[in-house]
C-alpha positions as CSV (number, residue, x, y, z in Angstrom):
1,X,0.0,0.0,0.0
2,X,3.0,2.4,0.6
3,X,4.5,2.2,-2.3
4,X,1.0,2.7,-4.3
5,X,0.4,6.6,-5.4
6,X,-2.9,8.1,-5.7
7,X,-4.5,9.2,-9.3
8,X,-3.1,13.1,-8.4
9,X,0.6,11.7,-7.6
10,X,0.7,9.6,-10.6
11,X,-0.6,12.5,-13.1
12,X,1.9,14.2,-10.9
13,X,4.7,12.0,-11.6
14,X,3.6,11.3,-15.4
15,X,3.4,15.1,-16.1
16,X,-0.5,14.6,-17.8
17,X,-4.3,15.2,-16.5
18,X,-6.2,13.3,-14.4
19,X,-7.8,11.6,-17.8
20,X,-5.0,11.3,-19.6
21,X,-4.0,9.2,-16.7
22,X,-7.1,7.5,-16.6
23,X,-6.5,6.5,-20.4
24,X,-3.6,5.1,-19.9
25,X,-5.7,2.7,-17.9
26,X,-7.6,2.1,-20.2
27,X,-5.2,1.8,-22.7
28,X,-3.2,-1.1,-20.6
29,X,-0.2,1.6,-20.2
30,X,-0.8,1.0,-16.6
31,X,-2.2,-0.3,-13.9
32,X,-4.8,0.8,-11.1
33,X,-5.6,-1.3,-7.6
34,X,-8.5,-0.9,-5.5
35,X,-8.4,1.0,-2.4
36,X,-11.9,-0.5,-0.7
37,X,-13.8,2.4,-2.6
38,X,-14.0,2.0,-6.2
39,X,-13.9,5.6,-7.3
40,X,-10.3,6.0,-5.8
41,X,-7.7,3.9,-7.1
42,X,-4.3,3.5,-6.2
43,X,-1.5,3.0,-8.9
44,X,1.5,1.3,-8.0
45,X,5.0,3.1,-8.1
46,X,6.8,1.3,-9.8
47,X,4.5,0.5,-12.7
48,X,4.7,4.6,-13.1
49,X,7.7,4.9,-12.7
50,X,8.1,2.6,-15.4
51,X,5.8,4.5,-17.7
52,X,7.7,7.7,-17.0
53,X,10.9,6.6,-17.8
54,X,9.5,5.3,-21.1
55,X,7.2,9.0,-22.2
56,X,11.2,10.3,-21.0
57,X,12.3,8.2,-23.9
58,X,9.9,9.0,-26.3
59,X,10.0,12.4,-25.7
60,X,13.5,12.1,-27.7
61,X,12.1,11.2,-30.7
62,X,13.6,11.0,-34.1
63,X,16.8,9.1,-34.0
64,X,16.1,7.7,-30.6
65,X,16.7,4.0,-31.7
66,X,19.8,4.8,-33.2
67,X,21.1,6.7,-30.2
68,X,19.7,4.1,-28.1
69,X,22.1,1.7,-29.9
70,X,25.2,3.0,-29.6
71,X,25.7,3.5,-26.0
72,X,22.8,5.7,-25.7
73,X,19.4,5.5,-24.0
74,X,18.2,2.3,-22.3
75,X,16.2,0.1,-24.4
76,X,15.3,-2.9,-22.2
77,X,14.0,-2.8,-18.6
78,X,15.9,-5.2,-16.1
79,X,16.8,-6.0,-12.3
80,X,19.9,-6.7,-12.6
81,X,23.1,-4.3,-12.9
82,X,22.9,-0.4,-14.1
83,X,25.4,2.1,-13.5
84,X,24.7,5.1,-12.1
85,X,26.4,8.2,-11.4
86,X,29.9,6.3,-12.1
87,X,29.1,3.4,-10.4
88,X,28.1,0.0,-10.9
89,X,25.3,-1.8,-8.8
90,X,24.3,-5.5,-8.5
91,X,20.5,-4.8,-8.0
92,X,21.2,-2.1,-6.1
93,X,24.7,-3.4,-4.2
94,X,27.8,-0.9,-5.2
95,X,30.4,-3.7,-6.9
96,X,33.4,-2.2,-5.6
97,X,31.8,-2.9,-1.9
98,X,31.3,-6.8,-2.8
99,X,35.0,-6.7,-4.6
100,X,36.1,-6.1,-1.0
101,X,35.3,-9.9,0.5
102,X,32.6,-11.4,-1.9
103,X,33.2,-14.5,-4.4
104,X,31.8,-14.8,-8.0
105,X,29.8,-17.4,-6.7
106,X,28.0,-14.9,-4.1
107,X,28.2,-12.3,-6.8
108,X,26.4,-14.9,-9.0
109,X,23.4,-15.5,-7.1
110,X,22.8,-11.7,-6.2
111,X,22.6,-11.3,-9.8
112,X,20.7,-14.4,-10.5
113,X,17.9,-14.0,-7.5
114,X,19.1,-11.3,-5.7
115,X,20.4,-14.0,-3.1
116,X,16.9,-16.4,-2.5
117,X,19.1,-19.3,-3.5
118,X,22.3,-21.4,-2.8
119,X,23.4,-23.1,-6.6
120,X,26.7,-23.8,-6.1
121,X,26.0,-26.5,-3.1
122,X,26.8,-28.7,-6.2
123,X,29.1,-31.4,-7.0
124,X,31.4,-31.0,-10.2
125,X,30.1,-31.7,-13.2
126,X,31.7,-34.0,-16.4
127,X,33.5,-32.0,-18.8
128,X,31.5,-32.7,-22.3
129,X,33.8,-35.7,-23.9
130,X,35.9,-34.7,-27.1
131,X,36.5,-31.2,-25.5
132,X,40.2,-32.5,-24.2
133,X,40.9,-33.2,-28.1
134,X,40.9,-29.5,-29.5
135,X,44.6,-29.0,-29.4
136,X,45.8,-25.3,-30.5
137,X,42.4,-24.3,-29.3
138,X,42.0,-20.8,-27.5
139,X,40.6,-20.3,-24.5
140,X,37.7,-18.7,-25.7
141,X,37.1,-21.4,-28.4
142,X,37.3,-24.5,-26.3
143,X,34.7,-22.8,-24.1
144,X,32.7,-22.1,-27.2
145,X,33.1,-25.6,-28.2
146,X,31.8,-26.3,-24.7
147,X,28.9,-24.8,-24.5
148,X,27.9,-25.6,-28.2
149,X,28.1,-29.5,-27.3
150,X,26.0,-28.7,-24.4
151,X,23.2,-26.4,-26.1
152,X,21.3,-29.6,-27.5
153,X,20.5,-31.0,-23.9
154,X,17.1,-30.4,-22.6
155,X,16.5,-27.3,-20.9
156,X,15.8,-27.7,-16.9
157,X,12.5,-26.0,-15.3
158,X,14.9,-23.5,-13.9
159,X,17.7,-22.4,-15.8
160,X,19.5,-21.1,-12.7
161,X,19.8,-24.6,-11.5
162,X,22.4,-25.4,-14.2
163,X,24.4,-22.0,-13.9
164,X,26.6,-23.4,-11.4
165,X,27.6,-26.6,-13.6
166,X,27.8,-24.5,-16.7
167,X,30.5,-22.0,-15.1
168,X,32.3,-24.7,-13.9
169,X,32.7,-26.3,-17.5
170,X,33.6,-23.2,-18.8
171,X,36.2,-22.8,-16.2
172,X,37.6,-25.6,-17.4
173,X,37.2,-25.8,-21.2
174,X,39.4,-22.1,-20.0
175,X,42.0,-23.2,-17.8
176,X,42.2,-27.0,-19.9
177,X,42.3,-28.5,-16.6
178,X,39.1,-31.2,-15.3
179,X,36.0,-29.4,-13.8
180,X,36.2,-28.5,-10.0
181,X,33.8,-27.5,-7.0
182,X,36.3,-25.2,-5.8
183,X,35.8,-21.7,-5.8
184,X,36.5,-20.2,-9.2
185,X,38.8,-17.6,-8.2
186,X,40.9,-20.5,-7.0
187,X,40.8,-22.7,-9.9
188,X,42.0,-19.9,-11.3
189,X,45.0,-19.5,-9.1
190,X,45.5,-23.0,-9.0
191,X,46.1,-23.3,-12.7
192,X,48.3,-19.5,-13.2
193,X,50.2,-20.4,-9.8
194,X,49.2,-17.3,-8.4
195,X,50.1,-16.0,-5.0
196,X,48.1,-15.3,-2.2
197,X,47.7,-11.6,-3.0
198,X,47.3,-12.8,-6.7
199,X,44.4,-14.8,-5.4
200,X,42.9,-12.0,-3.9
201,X,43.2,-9.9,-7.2
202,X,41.7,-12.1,-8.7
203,X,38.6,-13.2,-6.5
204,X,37.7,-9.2,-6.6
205,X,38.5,-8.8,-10.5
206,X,35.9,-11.6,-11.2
207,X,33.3,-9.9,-8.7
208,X,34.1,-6.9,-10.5
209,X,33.3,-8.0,-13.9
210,X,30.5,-10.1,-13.3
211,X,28.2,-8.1,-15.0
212,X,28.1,-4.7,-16.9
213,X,24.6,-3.8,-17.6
214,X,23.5,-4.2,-21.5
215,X,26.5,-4.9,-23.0
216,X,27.3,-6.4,-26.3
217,X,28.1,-9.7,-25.2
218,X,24.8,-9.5,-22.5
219,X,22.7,-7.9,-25.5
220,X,23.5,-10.9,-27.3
221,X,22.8,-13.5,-24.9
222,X,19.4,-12.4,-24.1
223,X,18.5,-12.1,-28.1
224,X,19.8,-15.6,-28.2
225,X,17.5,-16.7,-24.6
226,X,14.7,-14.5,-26.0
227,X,14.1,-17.0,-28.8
228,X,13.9,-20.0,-26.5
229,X,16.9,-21.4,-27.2
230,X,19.0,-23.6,-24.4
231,X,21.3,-21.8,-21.9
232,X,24.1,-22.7,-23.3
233,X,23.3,-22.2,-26.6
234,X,22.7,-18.2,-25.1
235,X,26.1,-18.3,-23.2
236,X,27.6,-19.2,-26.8
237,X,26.7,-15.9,-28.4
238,X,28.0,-14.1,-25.3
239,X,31.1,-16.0,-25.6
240,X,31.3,-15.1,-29.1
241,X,30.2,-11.6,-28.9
242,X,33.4,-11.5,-26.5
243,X,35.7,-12.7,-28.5
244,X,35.8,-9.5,-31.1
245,X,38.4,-7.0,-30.4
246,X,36.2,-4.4,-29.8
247,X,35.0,-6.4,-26.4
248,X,37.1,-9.0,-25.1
249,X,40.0,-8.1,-27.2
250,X,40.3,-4.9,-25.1
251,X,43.0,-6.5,-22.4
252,X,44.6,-7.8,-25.1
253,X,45.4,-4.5,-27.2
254,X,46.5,-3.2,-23.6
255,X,49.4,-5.8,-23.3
256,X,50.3,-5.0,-26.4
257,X,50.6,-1.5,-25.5
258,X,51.9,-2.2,-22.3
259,X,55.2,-4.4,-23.6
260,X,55.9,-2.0,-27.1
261,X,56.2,0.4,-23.9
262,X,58.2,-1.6,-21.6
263,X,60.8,-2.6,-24.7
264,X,61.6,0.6,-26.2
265,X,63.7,2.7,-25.4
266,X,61.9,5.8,-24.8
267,X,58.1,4.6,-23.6
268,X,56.4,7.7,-24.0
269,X,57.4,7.9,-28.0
270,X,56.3,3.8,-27.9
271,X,52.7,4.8,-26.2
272,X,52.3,8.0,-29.2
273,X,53.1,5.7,-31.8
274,X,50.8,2.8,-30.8
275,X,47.6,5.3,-30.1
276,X,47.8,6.8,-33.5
277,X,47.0,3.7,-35.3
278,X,44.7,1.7,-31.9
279,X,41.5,3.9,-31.0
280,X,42.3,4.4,-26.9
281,X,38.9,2.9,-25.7
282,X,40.2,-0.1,-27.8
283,X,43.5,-0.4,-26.0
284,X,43.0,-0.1,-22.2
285,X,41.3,4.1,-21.8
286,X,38.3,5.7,-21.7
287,X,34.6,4.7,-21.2
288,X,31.6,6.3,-22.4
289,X,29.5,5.4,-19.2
290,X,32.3,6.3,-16.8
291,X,33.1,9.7,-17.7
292,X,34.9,10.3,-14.6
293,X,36.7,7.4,-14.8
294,X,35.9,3.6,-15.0
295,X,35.3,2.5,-10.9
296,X,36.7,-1.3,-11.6
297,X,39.7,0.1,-12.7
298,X,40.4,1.9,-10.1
299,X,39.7,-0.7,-7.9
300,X,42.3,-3.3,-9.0
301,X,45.0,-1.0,-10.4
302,X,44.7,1.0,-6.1
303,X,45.7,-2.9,-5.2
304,X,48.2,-3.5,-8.1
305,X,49.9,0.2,-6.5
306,X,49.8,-1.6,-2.9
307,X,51.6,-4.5,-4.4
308,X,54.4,-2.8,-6.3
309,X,57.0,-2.1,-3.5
310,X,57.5,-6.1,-3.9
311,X,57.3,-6.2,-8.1
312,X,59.5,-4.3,-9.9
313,X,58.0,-5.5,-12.6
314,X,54.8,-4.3,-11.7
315,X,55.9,-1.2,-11.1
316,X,57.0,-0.6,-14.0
317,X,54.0,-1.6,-16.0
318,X,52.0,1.1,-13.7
319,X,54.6,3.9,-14.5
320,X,54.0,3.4,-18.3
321,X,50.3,2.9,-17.3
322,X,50.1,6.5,-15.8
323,X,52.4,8.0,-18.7
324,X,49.5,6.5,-21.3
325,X,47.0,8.1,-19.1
326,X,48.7,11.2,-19.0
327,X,49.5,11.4,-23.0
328,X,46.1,10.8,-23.9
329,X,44.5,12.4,-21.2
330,X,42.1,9.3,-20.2
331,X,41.5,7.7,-17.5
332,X,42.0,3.7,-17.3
333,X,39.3,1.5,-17.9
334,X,39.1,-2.8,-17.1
335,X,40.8,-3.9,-19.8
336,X,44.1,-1.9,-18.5
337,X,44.2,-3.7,-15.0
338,X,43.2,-6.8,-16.4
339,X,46.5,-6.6,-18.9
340,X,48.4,-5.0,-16.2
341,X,47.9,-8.0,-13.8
342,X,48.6,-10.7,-16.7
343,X,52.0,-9.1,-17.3
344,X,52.7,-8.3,-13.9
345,X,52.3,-12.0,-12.5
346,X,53.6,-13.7,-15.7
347,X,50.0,-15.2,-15.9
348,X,49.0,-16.9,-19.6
349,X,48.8,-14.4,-22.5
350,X,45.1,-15.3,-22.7
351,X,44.3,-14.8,-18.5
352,X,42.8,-11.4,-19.1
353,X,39.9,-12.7,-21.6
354,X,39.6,-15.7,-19.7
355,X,38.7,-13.8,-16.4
356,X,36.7,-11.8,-18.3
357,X,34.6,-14.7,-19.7
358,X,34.6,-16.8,-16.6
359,X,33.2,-13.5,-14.3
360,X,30.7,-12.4,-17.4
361,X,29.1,-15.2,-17.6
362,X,27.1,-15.4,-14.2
363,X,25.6,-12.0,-15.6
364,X,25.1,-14.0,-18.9
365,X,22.9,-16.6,-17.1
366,X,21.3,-13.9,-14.7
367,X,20.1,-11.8,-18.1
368,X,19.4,-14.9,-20.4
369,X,17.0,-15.9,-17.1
370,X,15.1,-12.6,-16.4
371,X,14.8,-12.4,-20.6
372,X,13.7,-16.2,-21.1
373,X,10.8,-15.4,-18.0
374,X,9.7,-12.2,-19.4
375,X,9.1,-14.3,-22.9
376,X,9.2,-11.9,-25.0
377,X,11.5,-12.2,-28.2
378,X,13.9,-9.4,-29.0
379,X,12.8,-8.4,-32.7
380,X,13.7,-4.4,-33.1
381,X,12.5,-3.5,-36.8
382,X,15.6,-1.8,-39.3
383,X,15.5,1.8,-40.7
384,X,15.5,0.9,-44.5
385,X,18.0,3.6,-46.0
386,X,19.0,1.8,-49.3
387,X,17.4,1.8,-53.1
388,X,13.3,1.6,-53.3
389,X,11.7,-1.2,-55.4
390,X,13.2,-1.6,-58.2
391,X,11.7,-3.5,-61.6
């Protein structure tokens, strides 16, 4: 009852007349509840809420679904993750908070159910057989081959129930190592030989990344879930999105960066010459929603600082990552620590994509969830700009 508004709130909120908001009634726009007198309804808050954000949007008009496309306004309604005024939330939980003692696995189900349930009480599951025999394979393809020789078993009732086995294959198709009920942040450790302060880095980078509102990779999960496809069949688009170099290839360019700078002889000429042929939001800087400066970044690379005084290594990789920020004048986003810790700690070349994989996907399942219950398939209609009909 609290959080239902009366008819002159609502209009209030909405910015229209009492039977404008009545239309909308009508219309199905929104919905009214009973109060024990007929003539006075209530109208839930959220439900207008809803409908304001949306008249917001429309408002825009014009090119708003091409804006809305390209990092613009919001075009799908979720529970899950959104960032706001620089930072990220896990329905509602500030990320950096959970990086400080939280597991993926707890990060996993706050996404999933914002905590109702305990998945990962689970025993290991069996790696798909003929997955050992892709020699050459790359991280991210053995996981693709993974989850496509998985995405023709029959769905469960829930599809959170299998998250839990599905990561763990995919942390092993990853790491080429068997599947494990151990933490993944240790499998991970396990398998790069990383320390104890590694460890840590690494249970907090995975919280951090776990999810990152409607992202390409996320967007293409849930177009994949929305059209009733399996789980893993959704978690193979995302893996796929993530392999293109304008997503998942981001750590990667930063390495590259990161050792031109290291091996020349005068790194700040080395970092010039790499940006002018490597856009900078492709190579470690800059994020459209973090104007101020990307908050996961900050995170890890303030630990990787803490650290230094017993790397030299490391230290030197964060002096020619404050040059870069300096020369471009950008502020570090993921993809930068992520590099920086993979050089730093002598972990594989491909650790940096595979952490990013491993964390993204417990957002993967927590979006290809909320899109497969609302049942609605994703089907946006195209802006025909070439010849008319021809004879």
């Amino acid at each position: 009852m609290k959080n239902d508004l009366s008819a002159l709130d609502a209009a209030h909120l909405l910015g229209v007349s009492l039977p404008t908001l009545y239309s909308y009634v009508s219309r199905g726009l929104l919905a009214s509840v009973s109060n024990g007198d007929s003539r006075r309804k209530r109208y839930p808050q959220e439900d207008v809420l809803r409908l304001a954000a949306r008249k917001n949007d429309a408002k825009r008009g014009g090119q708003t679904a091409v804006a809305a496309m390209h990092w613009g306004l919001p075009v799908l309604e979720t529970k899950i993750s959104h960032i706001l005024d620089g930072r990220l939330l896990y329905r509602g939980c500030d990320a950096t908070t959970l990086a400080e003692s939280a597991t993926l696995e707890a990060a996993a189900s706050l996404l999933w159910d914002d905590g109702a349930g305990d998945y990962f009480q689970q025993d290991a599951p069996t790696l798909p057989q003929g997955l050992a025999s892709a020699p050459g394979a790359t991280p991210l393809a053995r996981a693709m081959l993974a989850m496509a020789m998985l995405s023709s078993l029959p769905a469960p009732a829930d599809l959170l129930q299998s998250g839990p086995a599905l990561m763990r294959i995919l942390a092993a198709a990853l790491l080429q190592t068997a599947p494990s009920a151990l933490p993944l942040h240790r499998q991970l450790a396990q398998a790069w030989q990383a320390d104890t302060d590694q460890t840590e880095l690494l249970r907090a980078a995975l919280v951090l990344l776990a999810d990152h509102e409607l992202n390409a990779s996320t967007f293409a999960v849930r177009c994949v879930a929305s059209t009733g496809a399996s789980l893993p069949a959704a978690l193979g688009a995302g893996l796929a999105a993530l392999s293109g170099d304008r997503h998942g290839g981001g750590s990667a360019a930063a390495r590259c960066m990161l050792m031109q700078a290291l091996a020349a002889p005068d790194a700040r000429d080395a970092i010039g010459a790499f940006y002018k042929t490597i856009a900078p939001e492709f190579a470690g800087f800059g994020h459209p929603l973090y104007p101020q400066g990307d908050p996961r970044a900050a995170y890890l690379l303030d630990r990787l600082v803490a650290l230094s005084h017993e790397h030299p290594r490391l230290h030197a990789i964060l002096s020619v990552c404050a040059m870069a920020g300096e020369l471009l004048d950008a502020k570090p986003n993921a993809d930068l620590a992520l590099a920086a810790m993979e050089l730093a700690f002598g972990w594989p070349e491909s650790a940096g994509v595979s952490v990013f994989a491993l964390a993204r996907s417990a957002g993967w399942i927590a979006h290809a969830n909320e899109q497969a219950a609302s049942a609605a398939l994703i089907r946006p209609r195209a802006r025909y700009i070439g010849c008319h009909q021809r004879d």
